[in-house]
N, C-alpha and C positions, 0 to 999 in steps of 0.2 A: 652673637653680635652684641658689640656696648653700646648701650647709650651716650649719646655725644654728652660733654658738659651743659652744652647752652641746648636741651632739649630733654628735659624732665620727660619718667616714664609711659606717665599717662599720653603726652604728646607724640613720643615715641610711639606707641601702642595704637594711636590714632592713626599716624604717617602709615605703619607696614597695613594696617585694614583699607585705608585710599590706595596703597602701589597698588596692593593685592587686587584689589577692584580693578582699578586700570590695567592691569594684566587680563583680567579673565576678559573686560571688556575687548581688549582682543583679538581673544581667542571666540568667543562665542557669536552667536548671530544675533547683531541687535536688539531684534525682537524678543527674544530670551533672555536676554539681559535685562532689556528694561522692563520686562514682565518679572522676572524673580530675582536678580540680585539689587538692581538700584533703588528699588522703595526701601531695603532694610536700611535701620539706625547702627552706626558703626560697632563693629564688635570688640568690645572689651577684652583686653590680653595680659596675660598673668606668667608667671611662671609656675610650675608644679613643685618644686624646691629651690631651699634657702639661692642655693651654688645658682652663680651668673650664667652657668653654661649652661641649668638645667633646660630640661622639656619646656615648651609652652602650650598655655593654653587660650584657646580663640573660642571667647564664647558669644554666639548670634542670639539676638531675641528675633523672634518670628513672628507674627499677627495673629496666627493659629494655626490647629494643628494638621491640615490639609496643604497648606506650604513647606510646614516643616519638612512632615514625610516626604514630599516632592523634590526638596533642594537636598536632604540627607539620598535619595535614590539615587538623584540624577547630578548633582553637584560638587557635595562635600568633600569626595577620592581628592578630584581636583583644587580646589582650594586650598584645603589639607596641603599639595604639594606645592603649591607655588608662594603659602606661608612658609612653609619651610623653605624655599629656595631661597627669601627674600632675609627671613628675620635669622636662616644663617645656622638655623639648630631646628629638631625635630617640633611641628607644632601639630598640637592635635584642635579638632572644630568640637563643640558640642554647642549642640541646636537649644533655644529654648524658649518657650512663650514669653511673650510678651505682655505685659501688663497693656486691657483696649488702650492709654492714653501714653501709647511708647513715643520715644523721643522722633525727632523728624530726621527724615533717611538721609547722608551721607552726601555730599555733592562729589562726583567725580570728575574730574575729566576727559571728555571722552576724544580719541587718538584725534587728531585734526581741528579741536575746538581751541578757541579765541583763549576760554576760561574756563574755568569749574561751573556747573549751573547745581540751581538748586532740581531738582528729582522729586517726579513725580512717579506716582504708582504704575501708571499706563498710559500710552502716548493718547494725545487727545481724537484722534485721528486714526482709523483702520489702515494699515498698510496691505497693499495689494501682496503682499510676499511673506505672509503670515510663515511661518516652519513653527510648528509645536514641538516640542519634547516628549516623543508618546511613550509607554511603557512597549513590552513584546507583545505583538497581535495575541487576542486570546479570542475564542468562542463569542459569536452573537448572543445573544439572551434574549427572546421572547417576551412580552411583556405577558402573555396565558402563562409563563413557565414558572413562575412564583408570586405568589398572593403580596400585594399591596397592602403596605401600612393600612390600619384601618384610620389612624388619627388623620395622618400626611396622603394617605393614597397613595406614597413611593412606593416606589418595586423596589426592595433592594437587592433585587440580584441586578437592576440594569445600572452599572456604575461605567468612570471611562474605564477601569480596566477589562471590564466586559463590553468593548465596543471595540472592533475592529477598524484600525482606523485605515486611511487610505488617502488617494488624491480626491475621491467623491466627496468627500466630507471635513479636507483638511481646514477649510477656513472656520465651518461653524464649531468642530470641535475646537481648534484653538481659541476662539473668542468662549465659547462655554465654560473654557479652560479658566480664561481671566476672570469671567466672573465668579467661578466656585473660588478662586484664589481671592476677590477682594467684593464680596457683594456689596452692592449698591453702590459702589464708585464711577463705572463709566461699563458704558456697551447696555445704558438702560433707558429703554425697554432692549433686549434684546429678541428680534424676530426671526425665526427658523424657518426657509418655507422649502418645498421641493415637494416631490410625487410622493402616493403611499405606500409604505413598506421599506423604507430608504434609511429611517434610520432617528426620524426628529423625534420620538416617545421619548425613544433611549437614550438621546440625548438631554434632556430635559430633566429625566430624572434622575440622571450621571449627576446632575447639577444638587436636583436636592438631596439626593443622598452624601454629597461631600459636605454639603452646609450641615447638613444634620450629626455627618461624622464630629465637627469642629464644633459645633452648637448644637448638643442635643436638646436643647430650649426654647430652639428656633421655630417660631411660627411659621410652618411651609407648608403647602395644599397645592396640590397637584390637582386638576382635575381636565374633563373634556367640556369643548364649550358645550356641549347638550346640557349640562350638568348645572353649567352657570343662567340659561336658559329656564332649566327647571327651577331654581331655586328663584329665579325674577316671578315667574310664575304662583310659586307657591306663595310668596310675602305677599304680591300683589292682591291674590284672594282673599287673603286673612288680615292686609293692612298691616304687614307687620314690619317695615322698611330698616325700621332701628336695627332690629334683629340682622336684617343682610348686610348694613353696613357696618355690623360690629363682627361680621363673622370674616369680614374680605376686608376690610378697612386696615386691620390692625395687626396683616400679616407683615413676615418679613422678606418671604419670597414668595410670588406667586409663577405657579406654571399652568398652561391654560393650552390644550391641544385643539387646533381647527378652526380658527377666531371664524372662517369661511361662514360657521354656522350663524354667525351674527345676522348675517343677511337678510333686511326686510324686517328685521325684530327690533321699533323703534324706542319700547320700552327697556328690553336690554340693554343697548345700545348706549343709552342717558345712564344707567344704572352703571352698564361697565367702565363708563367716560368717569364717571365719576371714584368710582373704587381706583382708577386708576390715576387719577388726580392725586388723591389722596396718599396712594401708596409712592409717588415720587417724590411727594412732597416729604414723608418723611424719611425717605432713601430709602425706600423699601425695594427690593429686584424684582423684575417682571419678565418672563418671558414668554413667547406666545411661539406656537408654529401655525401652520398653511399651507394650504396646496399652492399658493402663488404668491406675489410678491404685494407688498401692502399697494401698491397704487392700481395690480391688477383686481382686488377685492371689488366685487359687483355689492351693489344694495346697502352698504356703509356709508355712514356720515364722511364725510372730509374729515372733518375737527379727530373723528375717531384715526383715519390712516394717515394725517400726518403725524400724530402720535407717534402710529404703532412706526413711522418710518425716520424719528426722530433720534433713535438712539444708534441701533447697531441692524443692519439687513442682512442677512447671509445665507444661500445654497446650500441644500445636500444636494447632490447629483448620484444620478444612476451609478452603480459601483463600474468601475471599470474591471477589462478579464481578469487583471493581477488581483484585482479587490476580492473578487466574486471569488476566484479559486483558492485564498487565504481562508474567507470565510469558510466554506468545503471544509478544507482539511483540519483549520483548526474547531469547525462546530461536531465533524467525524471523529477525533480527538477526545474531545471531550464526551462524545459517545462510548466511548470505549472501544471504537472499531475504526481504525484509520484507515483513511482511503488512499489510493497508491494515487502520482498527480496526473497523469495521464487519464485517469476518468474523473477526476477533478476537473482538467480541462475542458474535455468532451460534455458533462453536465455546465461549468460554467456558459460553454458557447452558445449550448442550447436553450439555456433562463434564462434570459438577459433584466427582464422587467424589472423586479426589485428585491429586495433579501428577503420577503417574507415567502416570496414564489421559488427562490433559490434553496431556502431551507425546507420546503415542504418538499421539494423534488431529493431533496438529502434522504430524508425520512423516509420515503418512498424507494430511494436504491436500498437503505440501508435495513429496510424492513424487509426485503425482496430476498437479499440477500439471508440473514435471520432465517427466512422460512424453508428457506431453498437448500440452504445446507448449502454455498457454493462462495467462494471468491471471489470480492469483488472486483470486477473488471470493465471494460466496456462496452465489450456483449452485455453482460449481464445488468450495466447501467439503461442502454439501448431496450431492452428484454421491461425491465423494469418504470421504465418512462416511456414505453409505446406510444400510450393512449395520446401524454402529451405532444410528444412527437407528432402523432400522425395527424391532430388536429391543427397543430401549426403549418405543417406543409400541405393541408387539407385546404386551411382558410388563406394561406398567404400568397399570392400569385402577382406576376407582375401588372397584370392587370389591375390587382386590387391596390397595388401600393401605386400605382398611375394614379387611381382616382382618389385616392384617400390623400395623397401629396394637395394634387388639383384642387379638392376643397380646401386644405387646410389653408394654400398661400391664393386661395380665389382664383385661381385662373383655369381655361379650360382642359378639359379632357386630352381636346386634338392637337393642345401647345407641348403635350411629351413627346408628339410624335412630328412635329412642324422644325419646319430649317428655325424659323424666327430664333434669335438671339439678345433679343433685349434681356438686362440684368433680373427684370423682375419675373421672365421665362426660365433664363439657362439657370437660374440658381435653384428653383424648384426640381428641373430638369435635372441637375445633378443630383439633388438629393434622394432622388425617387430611383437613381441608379443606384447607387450609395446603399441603400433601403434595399434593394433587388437582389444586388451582391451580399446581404447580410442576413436577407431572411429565407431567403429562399437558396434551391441547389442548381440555378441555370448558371451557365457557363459565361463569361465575360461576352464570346460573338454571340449570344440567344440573348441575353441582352441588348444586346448594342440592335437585334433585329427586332427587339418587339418596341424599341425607340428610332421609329421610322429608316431600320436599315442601318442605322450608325458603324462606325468601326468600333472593333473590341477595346483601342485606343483613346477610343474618348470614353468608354466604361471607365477605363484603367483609370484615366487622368480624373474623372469625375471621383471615381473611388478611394483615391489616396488624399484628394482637395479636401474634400469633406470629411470622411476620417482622421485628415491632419488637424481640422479646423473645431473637431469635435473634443481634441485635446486641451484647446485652449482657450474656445468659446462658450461660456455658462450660458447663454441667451442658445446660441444654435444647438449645445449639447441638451438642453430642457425640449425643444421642441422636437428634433428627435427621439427624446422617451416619450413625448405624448404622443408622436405619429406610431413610434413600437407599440408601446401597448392598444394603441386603437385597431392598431392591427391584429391584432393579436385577443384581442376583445372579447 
């Protein structure tokens, strides 16, 4: 391709880096766009020799080196071919840091806009339609499964490529995602919260292990709140305050598991209000998880949870069957002994509660099998998780999931079994079918008779409502894992 006369090369070089953008803009799904291509400063284009025709070359400056690897994985093939398509001759990309104080990123136009805008790193705003860019499922990774930084307290075996990702968990990993890609810019504080065993350690420290890839200088500390507790504790004894606020003051990312334990601790509290003052103030990253959502934290200051609910809020959810049987085969995998998916299935249906009780029942076939000299199958998974088994259908009766529902939404016992139909009855009512059908082995009509004689039909219809709705409700899919595992107790 020539250069027009009236468009010097540099200018030229600028124009194919805008098409090229607005090509990919495109093709890709917004939110990946404006997560990894539109904050970069335009990339500089050269040719590889003297001759007009030759090769070119597109070279990107990066922010660091956790983006780089990310857009060379998942990007570069493609761009690579749509410079070439455009500039007309073979281009090649190479990636390369950026000096901190790089020029400001590129304005494109995006297909349907008025004009060019200037471009920012990340939209100000969480969109409900989050899609991440994940690598191929690989293995859970325990947090017992390898030793923690002694400086940082990271595990670095829990990274995202060691997190299974899934719909349970799409939005926090994607938002964890942004902040390993631009700490301290926005999603801060960021809050993790859902049940235990689900997944928020590992995520957490997916986060400071990538900061630490890109900055191994960085001030990062991981810890549990007991942790931040004990140490309010110890200064307070000794009067030594300077001390704890130079050691939490002056990080660059803090990660903090189960803020829950703050509760009722009003000198922590002031202490942690303030380490956290300070660490936004100088953009420093925070992120915290929970068993619930910051305005559900009991025994907290306000000033403390509008904080924690000021930046980014986001769910892990119970793994769904496709999640939980990924996990299976690719944590069996990595064992060295794969499991065939038909007893993947059979164990996924049977653990529903969280990946820590999913991977102990792994362990448990997979040892069974080890000792046994035998194949793994589903006899032999069945054979191997008896005890579990038998205690689940031991403790879980339709009786029990009647009154465990009853208490949880307040209403009474004899409302499972009553014609009444007010919304704040049949909805519990369904659920506790829902629950029936799921934990136990009665038949749709044995159901529908221990719910004052119902038809099997309105099992059915309750069973699919709530199942359908548990796809797409965060609030209803949370409170069925508390009513699962209280059951299940």
């Amino acid at each position: 391709m020539q250069v027009s006369a009236s468009m010097n090369t540099a200018e030229w070089a600028s124009d194919l880096w805008r098409r090229g953008c607005e090509r990919l803009a495109t093709e890709l799904p917004e939110q990946q766009f404006n997560t990894w291509i539109r904050p970069l400063p335009p990339a500089t284009v050269a040719g590889e020799g003297a001759d007009a025709a030759s090769a070119l070359v597109a070279t990107l400056k990066v922010p660091n080196h956790f983006k780089r690897d990310w857009i060379r994985r998942q990007y570069a093939a493609r761009i690579e071919a749509i410079l070439t398509e455009l500039a007309g001759r073979p281009t090649r990309l190479e990636l390369a840091l950026a000096a901190r104080d790089a020029a400001a990123p590129i304005a494109v136009a995006t297909p349907g806009a008025a004009a060019p805008q200037q471009l920012s790193v990340l939209p100000a705003e969480p969109s409900a339609a989050l899609k991440p860019v994940v690598p191929a499922p690989s293995s859970i990774v325990l947090p017992s499964q390898a030793p923690a930084s002694a400086k940082h307290r990271i595990n670095p075996s829990l990274t995202f490529d060691t997190l299974v990702p899934g719909r349970a968990n799409q939005m926090a990993r994607t938002a964890a995602l942004h902040v390993a890609g631009a700490p301290g810019v926005t999603y801060n504080p960021l809050f993790i919260y859902g049940g235990v065993g689900l997944g928020k350690t590992h995520l957490i420290h997916a986060v400071g292990n990538a900061l630490l890839k890109d900055r191994p200088d960085a001030r990062v500390l991981y810890l549990h709140a007991e942790q931040f507790i004990s140490d309010v504790v110890k200064n307070y004894q000794r009067k030594t305050f300077d001390e704890l606020k130079a050691k939490y003051h002056s990080l660059d990312l803090l990660l903090i598991d189960d803020v829950q334990f703050f509760a009722g601790k009003d000198r922590t509290q002031e202490e942690f209000f303030n380490a956290f003052e300070a660490l936004l103030a100088k953009k420093a990253h925070i992120i915290m998880t929970s068993d619930t959502y910051p305005k559900g934290l009991v025994d907290i200051d306000e000033r403390l949870t509008s904080r924690f609910d000021a930046g980014l809020t986001v769910a892990i959810e119970p793994p769904e069957l496709e999640m939980r049987v990924a996990i299976l085969i690719k944590k069996a995998e990595a064992e060295g002994t794969p499991m065939p998916e038909d007893v993947a299935f059979f164990v996924a249906k049977n653990v529903r509660a969280n990946v820590r009780e999913l991977e102990g029942a792994l362990r448990k076939v997979l040892a069974y099998a080890k000792f046994s000299h035998k194949e793994i199958s589903i006899n032999l998974a069945r054979e191997a998780l008896k005890d579990l088994l038998s205690i689940q259908n031991r403790q879980i009766g339709v009786e029990n999931i009647q009154k465990t529902v009853a208490d949880f939404y307040k209403i009474k016992v004899a409302d499972m079994y009553s014609k009444k139909r007010p919304a704040s009855i049949a909805r519990p009512r369904q659920i506790a079918m829902y629950l029936a059908k799921e934990l136990t082995q009665k038949s749709l009509p044995e159901i529908g008779e221990l719910f004052g004689g119902r038809d099997h039909t309105t099992v059915l219809h309750a069973v699919r409502k709530i199942g359908g709705e548990r796809q797409k409700n965060t609030e209803l899919n949370q409170q069925l894992h508390v009513l699962e595992q209280t059951l299940k107790g």
